[in-house]
ZAMINU-445382 format. One record per residue: residue in one letter; x, y, z of N, C-alpha, C in turn. Coordinates in steps of 0.05 Angstrom, whole numbers. Example, Ala and Ser with C-alpha at 12.3 -4.5 7.8 and 13.67 -1.06 7.14 Angstrom:
# ZAMINU-445382
aa, n.x, n.y, n.z, ca.x, ca.y, ca.z, c.x, c.y, c.z
A, 264, -114, 156, 246, -90, 156, 264, -66, 156
S, 257, -45, 142, 273, -21, 143, 258, 1, 157
This chain:
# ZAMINU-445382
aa, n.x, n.y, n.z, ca.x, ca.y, ca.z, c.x, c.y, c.z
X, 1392, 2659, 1976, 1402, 2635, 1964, 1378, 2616, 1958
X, 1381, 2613, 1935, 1351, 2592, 1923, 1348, 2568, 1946
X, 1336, 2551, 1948, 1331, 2521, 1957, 1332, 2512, 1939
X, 1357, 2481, 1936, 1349, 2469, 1917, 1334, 2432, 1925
X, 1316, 2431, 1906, 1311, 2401, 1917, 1325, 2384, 1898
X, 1331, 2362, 1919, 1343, 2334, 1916, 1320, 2319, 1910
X, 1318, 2305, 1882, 1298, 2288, 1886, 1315, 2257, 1883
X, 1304, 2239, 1896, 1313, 2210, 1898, 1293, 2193, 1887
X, 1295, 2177, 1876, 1289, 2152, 1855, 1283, 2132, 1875
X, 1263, 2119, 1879, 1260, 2088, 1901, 1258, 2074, 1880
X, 1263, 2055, 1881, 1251, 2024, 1872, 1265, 1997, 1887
X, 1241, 1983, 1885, 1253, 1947, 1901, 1282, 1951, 1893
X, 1295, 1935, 1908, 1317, 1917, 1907, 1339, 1946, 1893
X, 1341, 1964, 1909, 1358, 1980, 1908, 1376, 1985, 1928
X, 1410, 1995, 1923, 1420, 1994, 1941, 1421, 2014, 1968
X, 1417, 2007, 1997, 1403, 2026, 2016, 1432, 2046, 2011
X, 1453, 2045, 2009, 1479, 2058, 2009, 1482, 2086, 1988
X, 1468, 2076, 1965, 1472, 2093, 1943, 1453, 2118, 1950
X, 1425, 2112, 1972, 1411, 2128, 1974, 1419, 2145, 2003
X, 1431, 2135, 2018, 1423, 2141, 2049, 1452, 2161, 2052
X, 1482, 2150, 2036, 1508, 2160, 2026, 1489, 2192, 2020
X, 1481, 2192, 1989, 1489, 2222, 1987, 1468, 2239, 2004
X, 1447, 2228, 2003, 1426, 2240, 2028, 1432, 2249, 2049
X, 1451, 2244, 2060, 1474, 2243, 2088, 1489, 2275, 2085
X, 1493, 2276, 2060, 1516, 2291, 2048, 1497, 2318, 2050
X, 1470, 2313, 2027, 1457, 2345, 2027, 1444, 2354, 2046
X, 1442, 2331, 2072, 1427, 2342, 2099, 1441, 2358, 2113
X, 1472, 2345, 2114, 1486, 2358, 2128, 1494, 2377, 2107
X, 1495, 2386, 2093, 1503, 2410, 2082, 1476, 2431, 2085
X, 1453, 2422, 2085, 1438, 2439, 2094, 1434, 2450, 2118
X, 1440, 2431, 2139, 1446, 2437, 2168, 1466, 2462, 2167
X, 1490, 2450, 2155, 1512, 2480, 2150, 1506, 2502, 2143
X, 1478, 2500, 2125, 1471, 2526, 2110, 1436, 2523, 2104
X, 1432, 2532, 2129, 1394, 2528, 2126, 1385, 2538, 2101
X, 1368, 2523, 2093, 1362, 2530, 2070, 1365, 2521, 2040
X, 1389, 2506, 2046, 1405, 2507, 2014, 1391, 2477, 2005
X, 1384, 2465, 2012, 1377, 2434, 2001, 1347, 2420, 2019
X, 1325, 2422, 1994, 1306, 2404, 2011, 1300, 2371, 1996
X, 1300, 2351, 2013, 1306, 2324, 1998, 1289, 2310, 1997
X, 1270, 2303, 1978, 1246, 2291, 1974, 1252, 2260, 1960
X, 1238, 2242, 1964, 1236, 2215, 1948, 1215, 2208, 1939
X, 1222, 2194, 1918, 1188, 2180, 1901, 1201, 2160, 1894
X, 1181, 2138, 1893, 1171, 2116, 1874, 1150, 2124, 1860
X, 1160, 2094, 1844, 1133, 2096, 1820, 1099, 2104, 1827
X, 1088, 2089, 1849, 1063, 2088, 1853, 1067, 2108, 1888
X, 1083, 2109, 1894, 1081, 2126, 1917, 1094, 2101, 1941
X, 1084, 2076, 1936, 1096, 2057, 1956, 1117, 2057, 1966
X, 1125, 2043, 1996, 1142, 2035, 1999, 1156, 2017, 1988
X, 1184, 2015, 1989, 1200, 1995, 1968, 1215, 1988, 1984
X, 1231, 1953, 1979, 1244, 1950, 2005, 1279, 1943, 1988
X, 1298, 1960, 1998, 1319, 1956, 1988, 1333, 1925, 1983
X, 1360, 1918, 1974, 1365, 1898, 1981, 1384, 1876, 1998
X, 1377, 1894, 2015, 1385, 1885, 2043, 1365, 1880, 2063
X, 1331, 1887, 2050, 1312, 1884, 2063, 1303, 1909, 2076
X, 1314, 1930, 2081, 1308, 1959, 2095, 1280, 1967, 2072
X, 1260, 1969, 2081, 1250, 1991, 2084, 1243, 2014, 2073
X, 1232, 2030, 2052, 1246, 2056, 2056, 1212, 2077, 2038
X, 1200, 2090, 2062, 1168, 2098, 2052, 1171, 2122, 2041
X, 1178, 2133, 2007, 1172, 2152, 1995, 1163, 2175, 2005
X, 1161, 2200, 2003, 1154, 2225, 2005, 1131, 2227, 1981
X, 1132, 2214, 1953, 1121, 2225, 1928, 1115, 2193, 1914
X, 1097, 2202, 1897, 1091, 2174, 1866, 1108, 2199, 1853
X, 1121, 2179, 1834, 1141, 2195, 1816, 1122, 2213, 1800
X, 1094, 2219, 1796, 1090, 2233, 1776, 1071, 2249, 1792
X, 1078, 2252, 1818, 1061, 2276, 1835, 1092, 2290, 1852
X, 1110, 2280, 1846, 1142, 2284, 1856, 1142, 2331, 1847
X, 1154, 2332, 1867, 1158, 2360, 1858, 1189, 2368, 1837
X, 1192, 2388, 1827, 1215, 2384, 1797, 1235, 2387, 1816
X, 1259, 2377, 1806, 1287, 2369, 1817, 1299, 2386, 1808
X, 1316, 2400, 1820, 1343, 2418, 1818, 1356, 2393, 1818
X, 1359, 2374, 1830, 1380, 2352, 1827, 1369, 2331, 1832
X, 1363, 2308, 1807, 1349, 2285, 1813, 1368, 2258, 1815
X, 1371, 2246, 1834, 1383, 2228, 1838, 1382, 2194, 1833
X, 1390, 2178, 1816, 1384, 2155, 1818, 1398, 2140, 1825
X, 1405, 2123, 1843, 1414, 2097, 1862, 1418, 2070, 1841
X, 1433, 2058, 1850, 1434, 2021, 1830, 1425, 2002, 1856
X, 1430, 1972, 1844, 1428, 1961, 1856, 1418, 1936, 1841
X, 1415, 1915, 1857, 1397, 1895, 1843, 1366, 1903, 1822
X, 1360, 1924, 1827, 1330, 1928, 1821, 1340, 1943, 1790
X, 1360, 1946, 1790, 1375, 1961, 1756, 1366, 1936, 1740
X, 1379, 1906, 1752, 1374, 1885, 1725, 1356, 1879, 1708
X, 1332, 1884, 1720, 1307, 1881, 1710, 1289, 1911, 1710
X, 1288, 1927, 1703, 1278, 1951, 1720, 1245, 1952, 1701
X, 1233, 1967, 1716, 1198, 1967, 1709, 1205, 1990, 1686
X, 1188, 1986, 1664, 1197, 1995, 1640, 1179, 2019, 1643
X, 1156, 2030, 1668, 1154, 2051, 1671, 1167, 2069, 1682
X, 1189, 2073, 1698, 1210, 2078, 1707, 1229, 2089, 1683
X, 1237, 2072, 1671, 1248, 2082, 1647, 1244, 2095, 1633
X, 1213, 2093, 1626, 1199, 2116, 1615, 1200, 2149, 1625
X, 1185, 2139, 1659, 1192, 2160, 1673, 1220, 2180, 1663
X, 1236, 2159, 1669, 1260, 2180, 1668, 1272, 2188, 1645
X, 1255, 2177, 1622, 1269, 2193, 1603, 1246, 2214, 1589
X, 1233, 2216, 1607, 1211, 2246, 1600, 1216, 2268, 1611
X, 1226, 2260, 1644, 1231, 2287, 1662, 1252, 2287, 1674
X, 1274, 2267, 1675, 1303, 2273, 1676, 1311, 2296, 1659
X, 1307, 2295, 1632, 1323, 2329, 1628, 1312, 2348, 1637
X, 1295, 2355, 1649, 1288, 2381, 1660, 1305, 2381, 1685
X, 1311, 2365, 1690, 1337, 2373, 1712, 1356, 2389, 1715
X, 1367, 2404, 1728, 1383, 2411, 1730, 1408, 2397, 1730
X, 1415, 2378, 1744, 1437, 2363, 1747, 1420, 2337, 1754
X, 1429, 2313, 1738, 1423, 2282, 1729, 1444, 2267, 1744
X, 1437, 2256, 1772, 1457, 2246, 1779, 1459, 2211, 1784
X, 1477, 2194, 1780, 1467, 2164, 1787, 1491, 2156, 1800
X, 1485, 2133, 1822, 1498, 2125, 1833, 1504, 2092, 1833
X, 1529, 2089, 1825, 1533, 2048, 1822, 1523, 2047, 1797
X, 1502, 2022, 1794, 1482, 2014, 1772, 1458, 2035, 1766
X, 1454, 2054, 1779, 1427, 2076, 1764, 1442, 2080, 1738
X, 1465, 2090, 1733, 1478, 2087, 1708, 1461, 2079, 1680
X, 1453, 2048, 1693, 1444, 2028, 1669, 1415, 2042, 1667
X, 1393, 2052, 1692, 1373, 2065, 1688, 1375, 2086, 1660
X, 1400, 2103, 1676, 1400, 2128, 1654, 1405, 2124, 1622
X, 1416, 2098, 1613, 1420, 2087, 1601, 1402, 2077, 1577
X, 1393, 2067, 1600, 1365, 2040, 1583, 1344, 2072, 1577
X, 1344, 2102, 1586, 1327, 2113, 1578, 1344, 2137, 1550
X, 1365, 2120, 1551, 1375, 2144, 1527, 1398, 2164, 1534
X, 1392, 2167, 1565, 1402, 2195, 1572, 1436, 2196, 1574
X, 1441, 2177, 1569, 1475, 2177, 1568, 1495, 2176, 1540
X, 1473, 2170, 1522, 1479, 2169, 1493, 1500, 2187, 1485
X, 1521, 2185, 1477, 1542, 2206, 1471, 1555, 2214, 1488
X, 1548, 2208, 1518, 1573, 2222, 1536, 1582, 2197, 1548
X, 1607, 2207, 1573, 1622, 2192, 1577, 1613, 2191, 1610
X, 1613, 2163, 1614, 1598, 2150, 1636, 1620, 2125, 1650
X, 1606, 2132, 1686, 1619, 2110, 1701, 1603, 2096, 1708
X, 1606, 2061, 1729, 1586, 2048, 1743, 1610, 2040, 1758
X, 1599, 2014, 1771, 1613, 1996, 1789, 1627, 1984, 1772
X, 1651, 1979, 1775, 1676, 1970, 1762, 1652, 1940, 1752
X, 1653, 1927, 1774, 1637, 1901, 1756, 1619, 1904, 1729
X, 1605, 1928, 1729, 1585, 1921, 1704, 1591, 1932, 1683
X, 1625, 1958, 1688, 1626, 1979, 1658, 1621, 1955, 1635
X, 1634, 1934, 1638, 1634, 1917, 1618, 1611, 1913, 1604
X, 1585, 1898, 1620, 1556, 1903, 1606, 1538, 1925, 1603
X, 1555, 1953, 1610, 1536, 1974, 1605, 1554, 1981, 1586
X, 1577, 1975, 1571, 1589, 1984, 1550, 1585, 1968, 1526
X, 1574, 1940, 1532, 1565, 1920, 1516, 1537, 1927, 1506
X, 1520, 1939, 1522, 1493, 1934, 1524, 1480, 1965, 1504
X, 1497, 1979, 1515, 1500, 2017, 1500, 1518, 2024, 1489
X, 1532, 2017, 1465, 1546, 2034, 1453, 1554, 2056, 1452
X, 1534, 2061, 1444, 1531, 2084, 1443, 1542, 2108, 1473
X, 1540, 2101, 1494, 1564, 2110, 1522, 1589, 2105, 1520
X, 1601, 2121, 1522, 1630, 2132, 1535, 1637, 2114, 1558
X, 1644, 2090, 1567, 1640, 2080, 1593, 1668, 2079, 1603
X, 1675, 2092, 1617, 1704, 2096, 1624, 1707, 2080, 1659
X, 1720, 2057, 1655, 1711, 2040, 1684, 1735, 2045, 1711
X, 1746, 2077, 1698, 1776, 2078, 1723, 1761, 2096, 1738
X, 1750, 2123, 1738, 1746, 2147, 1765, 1721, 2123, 1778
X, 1720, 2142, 1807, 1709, 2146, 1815, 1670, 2161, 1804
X, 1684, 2184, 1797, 1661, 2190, 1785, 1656, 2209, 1755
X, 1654, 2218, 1743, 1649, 2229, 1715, 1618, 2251, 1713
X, 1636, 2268, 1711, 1615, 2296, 1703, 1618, 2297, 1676
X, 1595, 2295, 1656, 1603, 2298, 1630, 1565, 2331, 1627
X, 1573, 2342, 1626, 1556, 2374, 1620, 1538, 2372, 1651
X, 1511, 2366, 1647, 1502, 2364, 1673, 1492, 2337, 1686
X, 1499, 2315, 1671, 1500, 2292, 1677, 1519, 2282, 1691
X, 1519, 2285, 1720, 1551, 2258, 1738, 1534, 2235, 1746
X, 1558, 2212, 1738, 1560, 2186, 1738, 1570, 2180, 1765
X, 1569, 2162, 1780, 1588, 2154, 1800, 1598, 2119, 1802
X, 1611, 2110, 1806, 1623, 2089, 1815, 1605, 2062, 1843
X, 1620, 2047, 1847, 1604, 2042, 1871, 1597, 2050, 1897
X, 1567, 2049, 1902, 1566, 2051, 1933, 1576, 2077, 1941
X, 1608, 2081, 1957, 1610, 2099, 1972, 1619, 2120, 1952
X, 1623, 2116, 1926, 1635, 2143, 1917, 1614, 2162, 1905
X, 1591, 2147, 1909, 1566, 2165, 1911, 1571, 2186, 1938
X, 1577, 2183, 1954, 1585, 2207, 1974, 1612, 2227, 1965
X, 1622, 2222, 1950, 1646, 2230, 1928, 1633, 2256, 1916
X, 1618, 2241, 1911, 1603, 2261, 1885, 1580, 2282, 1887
X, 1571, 2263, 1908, 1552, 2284, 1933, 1568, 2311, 1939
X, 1582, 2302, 1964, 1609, 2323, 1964, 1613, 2341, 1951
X, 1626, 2329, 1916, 1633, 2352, 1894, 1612, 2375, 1890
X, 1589, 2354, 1896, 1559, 2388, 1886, 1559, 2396, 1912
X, 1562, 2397, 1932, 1557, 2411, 1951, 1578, 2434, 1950
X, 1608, 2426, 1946, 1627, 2442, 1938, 1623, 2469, 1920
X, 1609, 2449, 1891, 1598, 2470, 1871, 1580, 2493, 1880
X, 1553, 2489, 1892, 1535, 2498, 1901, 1539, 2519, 1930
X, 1557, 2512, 1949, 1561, 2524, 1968, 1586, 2532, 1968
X, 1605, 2525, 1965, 1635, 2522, 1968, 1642, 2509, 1980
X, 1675, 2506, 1982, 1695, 2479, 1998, 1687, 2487, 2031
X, 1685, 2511, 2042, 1686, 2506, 2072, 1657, 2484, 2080
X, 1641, 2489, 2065, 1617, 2466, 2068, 1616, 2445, 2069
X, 1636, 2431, 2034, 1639, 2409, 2037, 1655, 2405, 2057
X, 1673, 2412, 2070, 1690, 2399, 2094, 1675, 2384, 2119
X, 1663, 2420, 2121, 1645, 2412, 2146, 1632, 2384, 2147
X, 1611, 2385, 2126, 1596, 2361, 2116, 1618, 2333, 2126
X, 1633, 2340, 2110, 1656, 2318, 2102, 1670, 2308, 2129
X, 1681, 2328, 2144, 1683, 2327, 2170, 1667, 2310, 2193
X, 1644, 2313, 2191, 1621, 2307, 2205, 1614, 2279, 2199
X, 1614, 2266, 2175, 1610, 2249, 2168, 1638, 2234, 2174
X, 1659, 2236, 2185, 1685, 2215, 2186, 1693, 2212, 2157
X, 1687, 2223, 2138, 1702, 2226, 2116, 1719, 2241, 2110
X, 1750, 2230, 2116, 1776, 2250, 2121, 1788, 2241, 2088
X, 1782, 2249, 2068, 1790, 2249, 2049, 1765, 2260, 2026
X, 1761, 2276, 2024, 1740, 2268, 1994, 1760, 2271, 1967
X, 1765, 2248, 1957, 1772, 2242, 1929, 1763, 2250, 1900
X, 1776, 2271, 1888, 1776, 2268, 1864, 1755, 2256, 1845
X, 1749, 2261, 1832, 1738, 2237, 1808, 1743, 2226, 1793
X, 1762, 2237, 1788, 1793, 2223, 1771, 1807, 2207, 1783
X, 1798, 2199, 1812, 1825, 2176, 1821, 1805, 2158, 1815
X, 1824, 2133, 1813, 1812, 2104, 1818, 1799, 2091, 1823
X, 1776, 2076, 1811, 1763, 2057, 1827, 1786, 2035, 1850
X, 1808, 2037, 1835, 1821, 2013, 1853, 1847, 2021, 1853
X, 1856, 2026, 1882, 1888, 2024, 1878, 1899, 2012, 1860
X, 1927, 2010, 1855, 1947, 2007, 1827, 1945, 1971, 1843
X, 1947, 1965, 1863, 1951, 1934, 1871, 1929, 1922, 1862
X, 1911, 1925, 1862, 1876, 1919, 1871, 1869, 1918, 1832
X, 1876, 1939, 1817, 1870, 1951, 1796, 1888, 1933, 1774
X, 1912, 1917, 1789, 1918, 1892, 1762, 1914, 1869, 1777
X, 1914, 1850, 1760, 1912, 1833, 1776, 1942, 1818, 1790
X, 1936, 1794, 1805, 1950, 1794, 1817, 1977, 1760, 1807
X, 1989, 1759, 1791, 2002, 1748, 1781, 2005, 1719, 1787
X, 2013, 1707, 1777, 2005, 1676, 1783, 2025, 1663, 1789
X, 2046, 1663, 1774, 2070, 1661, 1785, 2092, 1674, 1803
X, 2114, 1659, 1824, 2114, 1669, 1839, 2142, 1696, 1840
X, 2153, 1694, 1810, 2167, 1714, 1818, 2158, 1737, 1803
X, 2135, 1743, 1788, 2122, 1766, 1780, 2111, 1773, 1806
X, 2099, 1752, 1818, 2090, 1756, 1849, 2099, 1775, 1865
X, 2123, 1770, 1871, 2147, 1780, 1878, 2152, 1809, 1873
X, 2154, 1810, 1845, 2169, 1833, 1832, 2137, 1858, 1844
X, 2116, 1852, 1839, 2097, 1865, 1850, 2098, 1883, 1867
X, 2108, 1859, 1889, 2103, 1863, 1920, 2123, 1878, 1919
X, 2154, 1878, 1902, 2178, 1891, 1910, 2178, 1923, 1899
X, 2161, 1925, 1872, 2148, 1961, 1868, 2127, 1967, 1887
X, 2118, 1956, 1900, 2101, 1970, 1917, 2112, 1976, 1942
X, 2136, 1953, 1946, 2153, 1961, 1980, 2171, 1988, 1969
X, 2184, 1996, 1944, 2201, 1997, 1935, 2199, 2022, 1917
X, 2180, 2038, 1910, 2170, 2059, 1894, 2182, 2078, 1888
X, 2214, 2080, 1894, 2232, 2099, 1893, 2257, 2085, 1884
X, 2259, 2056, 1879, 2286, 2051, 1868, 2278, 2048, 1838
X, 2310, 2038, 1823, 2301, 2024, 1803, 2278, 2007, 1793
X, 2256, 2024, 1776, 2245, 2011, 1763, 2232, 2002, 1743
X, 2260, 2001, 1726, 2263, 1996, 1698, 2256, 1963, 1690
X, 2244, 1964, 1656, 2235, 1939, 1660, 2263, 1915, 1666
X, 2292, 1924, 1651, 2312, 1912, 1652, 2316, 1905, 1692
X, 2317, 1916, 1706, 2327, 1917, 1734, 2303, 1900, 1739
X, 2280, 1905, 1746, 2250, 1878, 1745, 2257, 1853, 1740
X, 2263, 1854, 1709, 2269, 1830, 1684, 2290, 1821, 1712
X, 2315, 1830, 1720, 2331, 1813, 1722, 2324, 1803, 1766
X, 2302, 1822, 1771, 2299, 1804, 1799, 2281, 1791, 1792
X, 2266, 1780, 1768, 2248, 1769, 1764, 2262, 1740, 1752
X, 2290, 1744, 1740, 2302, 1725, 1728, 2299, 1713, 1706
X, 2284, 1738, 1690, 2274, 1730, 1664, 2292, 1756, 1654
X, 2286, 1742, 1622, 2296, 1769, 1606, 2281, 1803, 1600
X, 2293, 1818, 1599, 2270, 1844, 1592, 2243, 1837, 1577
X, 2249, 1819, 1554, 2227, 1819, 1533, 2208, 1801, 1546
X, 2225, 1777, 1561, 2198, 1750, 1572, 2186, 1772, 1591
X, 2208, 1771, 1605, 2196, 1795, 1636, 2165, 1812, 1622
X, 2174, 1829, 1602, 2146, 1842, 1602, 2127, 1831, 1584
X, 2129, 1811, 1570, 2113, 1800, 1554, 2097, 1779, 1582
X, 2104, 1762, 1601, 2094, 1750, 1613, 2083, 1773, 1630
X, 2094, 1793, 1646, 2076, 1805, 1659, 2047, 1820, 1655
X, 2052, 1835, 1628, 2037, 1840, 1613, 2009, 1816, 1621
X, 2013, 1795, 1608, 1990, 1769, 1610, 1984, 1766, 1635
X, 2001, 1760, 1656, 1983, 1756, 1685, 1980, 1775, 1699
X, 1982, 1805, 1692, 1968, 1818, 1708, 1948, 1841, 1689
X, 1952, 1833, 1664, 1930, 1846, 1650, 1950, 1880, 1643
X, 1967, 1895, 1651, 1974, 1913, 1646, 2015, 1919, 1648
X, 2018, 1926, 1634, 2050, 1929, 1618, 2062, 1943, 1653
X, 2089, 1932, 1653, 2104, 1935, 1685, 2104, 1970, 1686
X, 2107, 1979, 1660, 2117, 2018, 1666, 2093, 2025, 1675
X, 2067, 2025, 1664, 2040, 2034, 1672, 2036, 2017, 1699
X, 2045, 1994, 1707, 2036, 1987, 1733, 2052, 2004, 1749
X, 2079, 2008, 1752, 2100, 2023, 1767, 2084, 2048, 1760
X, 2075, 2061, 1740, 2063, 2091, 1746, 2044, 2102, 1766
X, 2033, 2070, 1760, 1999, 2073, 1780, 2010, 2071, 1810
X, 2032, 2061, 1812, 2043, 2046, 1843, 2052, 2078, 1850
X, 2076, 2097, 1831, 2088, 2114, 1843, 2065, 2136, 1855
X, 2049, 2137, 1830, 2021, 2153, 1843, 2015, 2154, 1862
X, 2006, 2129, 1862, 1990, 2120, 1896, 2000, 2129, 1915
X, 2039, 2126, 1919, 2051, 2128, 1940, 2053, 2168, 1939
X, 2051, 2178, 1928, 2058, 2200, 1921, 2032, 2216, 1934
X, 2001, 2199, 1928, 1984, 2208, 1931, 1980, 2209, 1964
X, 1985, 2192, 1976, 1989, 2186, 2009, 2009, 2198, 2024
X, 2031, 2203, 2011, 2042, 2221, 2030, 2034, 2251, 2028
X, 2024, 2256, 2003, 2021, 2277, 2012, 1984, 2284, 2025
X, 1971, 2272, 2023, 1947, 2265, 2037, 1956, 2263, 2068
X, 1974, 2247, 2078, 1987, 2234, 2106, 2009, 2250, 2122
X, 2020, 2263, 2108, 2048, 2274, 2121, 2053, 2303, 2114
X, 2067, 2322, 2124, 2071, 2341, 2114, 2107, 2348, 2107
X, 2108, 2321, 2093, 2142, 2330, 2081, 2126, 2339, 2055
X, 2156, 2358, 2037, 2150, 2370, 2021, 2151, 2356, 1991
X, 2142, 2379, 1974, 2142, 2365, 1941, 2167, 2359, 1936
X, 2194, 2356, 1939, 2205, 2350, 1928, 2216, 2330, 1947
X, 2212, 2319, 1969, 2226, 2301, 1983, 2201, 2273, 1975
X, 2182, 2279, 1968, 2167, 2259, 1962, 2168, 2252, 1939
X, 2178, 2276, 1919, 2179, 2260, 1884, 2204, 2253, 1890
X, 2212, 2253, 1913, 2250, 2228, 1911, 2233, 2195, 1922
X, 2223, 2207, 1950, 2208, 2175, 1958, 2190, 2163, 1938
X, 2175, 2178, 1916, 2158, 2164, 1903, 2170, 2152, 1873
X, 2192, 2152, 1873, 2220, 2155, 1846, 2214, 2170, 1819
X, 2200, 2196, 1825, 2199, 2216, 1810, 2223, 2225, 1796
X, 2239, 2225, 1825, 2272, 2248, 1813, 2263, 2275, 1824
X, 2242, 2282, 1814, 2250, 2309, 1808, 2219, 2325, 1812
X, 2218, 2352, 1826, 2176, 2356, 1835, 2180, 2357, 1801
X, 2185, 2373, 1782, 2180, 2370, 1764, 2164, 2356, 1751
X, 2181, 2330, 1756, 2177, 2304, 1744, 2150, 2295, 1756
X, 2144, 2296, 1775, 2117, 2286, 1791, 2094, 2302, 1782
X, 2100, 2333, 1783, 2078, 2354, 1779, 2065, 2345, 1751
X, 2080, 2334, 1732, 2073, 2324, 1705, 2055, 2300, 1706
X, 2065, 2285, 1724, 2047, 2257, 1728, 2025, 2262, 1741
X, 2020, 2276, 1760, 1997, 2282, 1778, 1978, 2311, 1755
X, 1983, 2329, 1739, 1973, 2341, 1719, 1957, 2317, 1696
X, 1977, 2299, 1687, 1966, 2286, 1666, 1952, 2253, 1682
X, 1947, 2255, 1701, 1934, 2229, 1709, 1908, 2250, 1722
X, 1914, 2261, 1746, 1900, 2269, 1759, 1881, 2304, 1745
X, 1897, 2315, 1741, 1888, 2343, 1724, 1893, 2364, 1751
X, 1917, 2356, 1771, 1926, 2377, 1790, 1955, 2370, 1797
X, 1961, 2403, 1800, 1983, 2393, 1808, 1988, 2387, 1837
X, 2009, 2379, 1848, 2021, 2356, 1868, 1998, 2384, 1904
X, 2016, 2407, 1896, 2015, 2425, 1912, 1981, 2424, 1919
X, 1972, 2433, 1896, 1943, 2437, 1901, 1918, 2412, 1904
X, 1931, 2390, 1897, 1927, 2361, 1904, 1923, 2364, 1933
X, 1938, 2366, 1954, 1940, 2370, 1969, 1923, 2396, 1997
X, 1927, 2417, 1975, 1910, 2432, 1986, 1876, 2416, 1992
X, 1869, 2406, 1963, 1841, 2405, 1964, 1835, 2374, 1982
X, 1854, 2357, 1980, 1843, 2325, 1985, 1860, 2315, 2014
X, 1875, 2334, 2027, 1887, 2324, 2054, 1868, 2324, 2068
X, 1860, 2308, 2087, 1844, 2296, 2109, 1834, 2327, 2127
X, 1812, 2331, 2127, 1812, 2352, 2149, 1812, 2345, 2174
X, 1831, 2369, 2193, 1829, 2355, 2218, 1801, 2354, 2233
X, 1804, 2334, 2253, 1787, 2327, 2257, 1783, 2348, 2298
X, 1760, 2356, 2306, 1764, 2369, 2328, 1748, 2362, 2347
């Protein structure tokens, strides 16, 4: 089995999470499997750099004495806003000889500002898709997964879903009994998808201003299995169908059917993550009707169905 190296990116005012997360991930996967991952870091001049939380953190390499990356990793953070325009350079000379281009949070905007995302489809931290879709056109900036594989370029989200994505290549590279282990070890009883959410369906609209949209919210989310048509809403809401979704629409930023979709999901997604009742007693609790009906929603949101959802993303036990 080859060794592959992990190379990591330092610079000031980076976040210690984005780096120490997936580092965590390929140590212990190499612990599982001697051999499979050795993890080197550089900065620019070889210095230490101090994150921004103040940690610390003394390089292995100067980025241009760094040994070549099977998988080169870059981190966000504060140090993305302004970044040293040799860095940028850097990375857009010997990032493609990579094998796999990975960034975590704001490195995004790194890979970015050097070209390397031009034409494909890219994530960051929900806060910035906005100015890295303003700033590059030219990117695909899709601000819902977790994380985004687009050829050998993955994107990740904030902070922890850099361990998300960690995860996924360890999976790729070794197989699932690894990532578990890993996953296991680390108290991470779930590894998620990259297709789910940056934000639950609650979290992911906003939260209504008035108090009987308020209401009606709180009552699809207690409620994810009854009526919930916009007419039946409209009328505990006390408005008509058309005000009902024309006002909801405005204070929470997204139309009541697509919020109720995101809600049934969610609930759909947790029991079967949580419980071991079956597919069809949960597409009744999650107001599917029917597994049918759910296996369709979890295919075209998620790209699995309900069953195998399950197989891959239920919590491993813990021993």
């Amino acid at each position: 089995m080859p060794q592959r190296t992990v190379l990591v990116v330092l610079f000031d005012a980076l976040q210690s999470l984005d780096v120490s997360g997936p580092v965590e991930v390929f140590a212990g996967a190499d612990a599982h499997t001697p051999g499979s991952y050795v993890i080197r870091t550089a900065s620019l001049d070889g210095a230490p750099v101090r994150t921004s939380s103040g940690l610390a953190l003394v390089p292995d390499h100067a980025l241009d004495d760094a040994p070549e990356a099977d998988t080169l990793l870059v981190p966000g953070g504060r140090g993305t806003r302004s970044p040293d325009p040799r860095l940028v350079d850097w990375l857009r000379a010997h990032a493609p000889h990579a094998r796999r281009l990975v960034s975590v949070c704001t490195g995004a905007v790194l890979l970015a500002e050097a070209g390397l995302l031009d034409g494909r489809r890219a994530t960051t931290h929900w806060d910035h898709c906005g100015t890295l879709a303003r700033n590059h056109p030219a990117v695909d900036v899709d601000p819902d997964p977790i994380y985004v594989r687009d050829g050998h370029v993955a994107t990740s989200a904030g902070v922890t879903s850099g361990i998300d994505l960690a995860l996924a290549l360890v999976e790729e590279d070794l197989g699932r009994d690894a990532a578990l282990t890993v996953a296991r070890h680390l108290v991470v009883f779930l590894r998620r998808p990259g297709n789910q959410a940056q934000f639950s369906a609650q979290l992911a609209a906003q939260t209504a201003s008035r108090a009987p949209l308020r209401d009606v919210q709180q009552w699809i989310s207690e409620h994810p299995g009854a009526d919930l048509a916009v007419e039946a809403l409209a009328a505990r809401a006390g408005l008509s169908p058309r005000h009902f979704a024309r006002a909801f629409r405005a204070e929470t930023g997204t139309t009541p059917g697509r919020y109720v979709d995101r809600v049934r999901l969610e609930h759909a997604r947790r029991l079967l993550e949580d419980t071991g009742a079956g597919v069809e007693e949960i597409s009744r609790a999650s107001g599917y009707g029917t597994s049918e009906a759910m296996r369709r929603a979890f295919v075209k949101a998620l790209g699995t169905a309900p069953a195998e959802y399950r197989r891959r993303f239920r919590p491993a036990t813990v021993h």
